[in-house]
N, C-alpha and C positions, 0 to 999 in steps of 0.2 A: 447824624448817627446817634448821639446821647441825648437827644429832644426827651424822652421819656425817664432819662433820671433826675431830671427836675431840679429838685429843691432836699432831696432827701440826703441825709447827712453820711451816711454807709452805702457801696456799693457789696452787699453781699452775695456769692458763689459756691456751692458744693458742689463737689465733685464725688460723683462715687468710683473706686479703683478697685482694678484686682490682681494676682500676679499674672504673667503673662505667657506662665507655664506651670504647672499644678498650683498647690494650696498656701503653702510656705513662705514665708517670708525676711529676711534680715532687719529687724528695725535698727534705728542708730542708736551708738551705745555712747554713757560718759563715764570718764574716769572715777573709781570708786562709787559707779553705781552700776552699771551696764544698763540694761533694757528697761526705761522709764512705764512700768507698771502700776496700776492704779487702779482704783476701784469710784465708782460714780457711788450716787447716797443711797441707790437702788441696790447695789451690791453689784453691780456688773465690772467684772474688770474689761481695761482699759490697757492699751498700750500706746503710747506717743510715737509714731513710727518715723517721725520726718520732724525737729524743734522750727520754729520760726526764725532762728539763725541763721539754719542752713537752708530750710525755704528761701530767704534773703538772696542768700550764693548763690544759688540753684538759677531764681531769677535772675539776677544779672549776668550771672554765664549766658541767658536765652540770645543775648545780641556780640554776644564776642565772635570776631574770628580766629576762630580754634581755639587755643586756651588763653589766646590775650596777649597782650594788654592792646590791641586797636578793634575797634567796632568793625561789625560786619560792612559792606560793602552799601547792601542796602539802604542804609539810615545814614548814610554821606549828609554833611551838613548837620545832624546833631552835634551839638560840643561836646568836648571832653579837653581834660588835660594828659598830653604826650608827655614821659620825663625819659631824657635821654641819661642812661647813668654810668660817667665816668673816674677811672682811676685804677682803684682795687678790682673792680669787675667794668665789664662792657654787655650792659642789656638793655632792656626795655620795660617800663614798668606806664600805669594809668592811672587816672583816677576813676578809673570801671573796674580796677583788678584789685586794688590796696583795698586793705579792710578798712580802713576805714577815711576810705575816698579822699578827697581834698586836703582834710586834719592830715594825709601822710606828712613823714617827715622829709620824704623826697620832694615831697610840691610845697609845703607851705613854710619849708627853712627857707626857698629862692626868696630875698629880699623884694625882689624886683615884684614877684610877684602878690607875695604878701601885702606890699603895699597900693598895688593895686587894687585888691581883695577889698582893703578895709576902707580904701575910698569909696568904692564901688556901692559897698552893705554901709557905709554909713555910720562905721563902727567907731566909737569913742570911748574910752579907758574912762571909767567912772559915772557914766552916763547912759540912762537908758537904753538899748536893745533897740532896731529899728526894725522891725520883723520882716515890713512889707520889702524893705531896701535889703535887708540878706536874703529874702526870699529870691529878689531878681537879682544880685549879685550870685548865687549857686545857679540859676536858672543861667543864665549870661555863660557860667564855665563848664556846667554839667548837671543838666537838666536830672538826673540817675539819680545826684544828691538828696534831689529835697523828693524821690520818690522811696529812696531807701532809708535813708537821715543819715545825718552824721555830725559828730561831736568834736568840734573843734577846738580841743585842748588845748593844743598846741600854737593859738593863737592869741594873744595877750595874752589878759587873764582867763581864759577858756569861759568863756562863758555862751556863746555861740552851742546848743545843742538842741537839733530841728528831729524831730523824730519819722520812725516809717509811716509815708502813709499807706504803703499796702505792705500787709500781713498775713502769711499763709504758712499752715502745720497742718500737716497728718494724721488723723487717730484712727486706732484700728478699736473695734470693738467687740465686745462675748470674743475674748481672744485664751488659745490654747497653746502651751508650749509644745516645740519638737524639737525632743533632744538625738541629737546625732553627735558624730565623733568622724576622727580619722588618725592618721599618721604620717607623719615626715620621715621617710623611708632613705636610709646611705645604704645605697648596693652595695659599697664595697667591703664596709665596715658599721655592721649594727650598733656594736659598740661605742664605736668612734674614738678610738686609739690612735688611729693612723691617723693621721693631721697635716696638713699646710704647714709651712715654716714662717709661711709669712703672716697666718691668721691661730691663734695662740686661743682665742675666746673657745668657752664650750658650746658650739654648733653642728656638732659632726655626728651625735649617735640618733636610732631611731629616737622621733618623740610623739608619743602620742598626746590627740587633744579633743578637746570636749566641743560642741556646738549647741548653741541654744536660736535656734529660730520658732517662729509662732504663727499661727493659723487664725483666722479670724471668719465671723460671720460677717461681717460689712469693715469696709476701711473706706476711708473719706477725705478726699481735701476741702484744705476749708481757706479762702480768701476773702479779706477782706482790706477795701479800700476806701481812706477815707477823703471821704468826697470834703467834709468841714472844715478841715484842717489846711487839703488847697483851696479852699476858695475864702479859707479863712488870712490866705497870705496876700490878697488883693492883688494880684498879677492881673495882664490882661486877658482877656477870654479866649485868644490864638493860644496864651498858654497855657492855661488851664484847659483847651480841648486836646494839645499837644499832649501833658502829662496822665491825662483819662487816656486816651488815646494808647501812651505809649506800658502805660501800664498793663492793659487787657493785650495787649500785644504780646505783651513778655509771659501771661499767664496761658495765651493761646500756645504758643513757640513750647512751654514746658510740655502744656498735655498734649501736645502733637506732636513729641517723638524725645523729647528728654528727659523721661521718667524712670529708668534704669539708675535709681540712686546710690545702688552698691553691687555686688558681684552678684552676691543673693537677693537682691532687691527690685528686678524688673516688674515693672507696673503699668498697667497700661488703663483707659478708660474705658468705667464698666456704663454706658448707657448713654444719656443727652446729660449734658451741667444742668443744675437747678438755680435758679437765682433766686436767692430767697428776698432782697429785695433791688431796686423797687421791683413792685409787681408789676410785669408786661413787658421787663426789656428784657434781652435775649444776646446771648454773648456773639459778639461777630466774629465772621471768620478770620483765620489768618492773614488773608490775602487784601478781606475787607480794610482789617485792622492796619495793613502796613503801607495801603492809602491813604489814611486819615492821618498816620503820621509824617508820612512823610507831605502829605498836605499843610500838617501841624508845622514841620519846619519849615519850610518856606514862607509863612503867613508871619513867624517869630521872625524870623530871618530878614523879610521886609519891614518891620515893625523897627529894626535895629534891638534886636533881644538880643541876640547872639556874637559874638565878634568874627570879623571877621581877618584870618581867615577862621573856621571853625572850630578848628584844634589848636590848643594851646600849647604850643614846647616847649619844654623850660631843659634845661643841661643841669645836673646835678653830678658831683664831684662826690665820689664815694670814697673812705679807706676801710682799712681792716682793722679794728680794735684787740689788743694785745688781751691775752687775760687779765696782767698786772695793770692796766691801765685804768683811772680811775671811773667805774660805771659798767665796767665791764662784768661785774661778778652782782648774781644777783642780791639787791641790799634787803630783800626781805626776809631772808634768810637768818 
């Protein structure tokens, strides 16, 4: 199915988007900035409508069952780590759901497990980095890892940090604002006088508020996977078809029906993807794509890539930290 991307270092993809009901759109906002506007050196403004952060999230939600933390059904026999979390709370948490996978502190405080980790990568306090040995040690617990990266601080000396190899953001362009408004309406009391006895905060009169959404001639995604960087970790070629594989999979799952990335933000796809390179390959279907991976597992799986069984549990013992307790208030403050 990847015979025709060769040798070439980038798999690149555009997408062209548009909303899925008029012209308008919600881009994402950040703190003390809101809507990331810009201008290109031609003068055209620009708006970032989707960061490659949350492109990041967006991806790996494509394989959760519901909001998580265990894999869909489908993809049975990919690894992940399960942490069971006991004490102050009773949930469930992944290394598909933590931000920052594996490095959480619910999977890599388990001694037990830690120290398997750094047998596994190869890993020595004071001594070079073994790329190709953490490459198949992350691959071995959760393949996700080395497709999304993650930085493992919290192991020795942190020095373990593999980055994304697929990257995908939004930009909208020749883009125009549309300002709207509304109001939070208390039938009973505009004012808001009358009050709760148990809720004391000021929430109760009307309030009105301002909205900025924007319009654009063209809006685009843009992915990109780097093909160098896996085949620069020397795995074997079941994994690296697994990881191509499983990546066009997760990019297929978003533009087939997970693209509503805010209230105001429904997007759907305007025409065929473009691959801009290599030249001649053509993005496979959904249904194609979740053949080759699960092809992909079972070929690792035989190879002894994977443990078995395929999910990792670990039991982590949680409590509640007091205010006064030391760590608990933030020190950079």
């Amino acid at each position: 199915m990847f015979e025709k991307i060769g040798s070439v270092p980038r798999l690149l993809i555009e997408v062209d988007l548009k909303p899925i009901q008029g012209d308008r759109f919600q881009p994402t906002g950040f703190a003390d900035l809101g809507a990331a506007v810009y201008e290109r050196p031609d003068g055209t403004r620009m708006l970032l409508v989707e960061s490659a952060q949350s492109m990041a999230n967006r991806l790996e939600h494509t394989i959760l069952a519901g909001e998580g933390p265990r894999m869909v059904k489908e993809l049975d026999g990919l690894p992940y780590i399960l942490v069971q979390l006991t004490g102050a709370t009773e949930a469930e948490t992944s290394s598909l759901l933590e931000a920052h996978r594996i490095n959480s502190p619910y999977i890599i405080s388990d001694k037990n497990f830690q120290a398997d980790f750094v047998k596994l990568a190869g890993y020595q306090k004071g001594k070079p980095l073994d790329w190709p040995k953490i490459a198949r040690a992350l691959l071995y617990y959760d393949p996700n890892a080395l497709l999304h990266g993650v930085f493992l601080a919290n192991l020795e000396d942190g020095r373990v940090k593999v980055p994304r190899a697929i990257t995908a953001f939004i930009e909208a362009e020749d883009i125009r604002e549309a300002a709207s408004g509304g109001v939070k309406n208390n039938p009973i009391d505009p004012q808001g006088k009358i009050r709760s006895i148990n809720e004391t905060g000021n929430v109760y009169s009307n309030v009105p508020y301002h909205r900025m959404e924007f319009t654009a001639k063209k809006m685009t995604a843009y992915f990109n996977l780097d093909l160098s960087l896996l085949t620069g970790y020397g795995l074997e070629p079941e994994a690296q078809e697994l990881l191509i594989a499983l990546a066009l999979y997760k990019i297929r799952r978003l533009l087939n029906g997970q693209m509503r990335l805010r209230t105001a933000c429904d997007l759907m796809q305007k025409g065929s993807e473009k691959v801009v390179a290599p030249a001649g390959f053509k993005l496979p279907s959904e249904e194609d794509l979740l053949k080759a991976v699960k092809t992909g597992i079972s070929a690792c799986a035989a190879k002894g890539l994977f443990p078995k069984p395929p999910v990792t549990q670990l039991k982590t013992k949680v409590n509640e930290v007091s205010e006064k307790e030391p760590g608990s208030e933030d020190e950079t403050k």
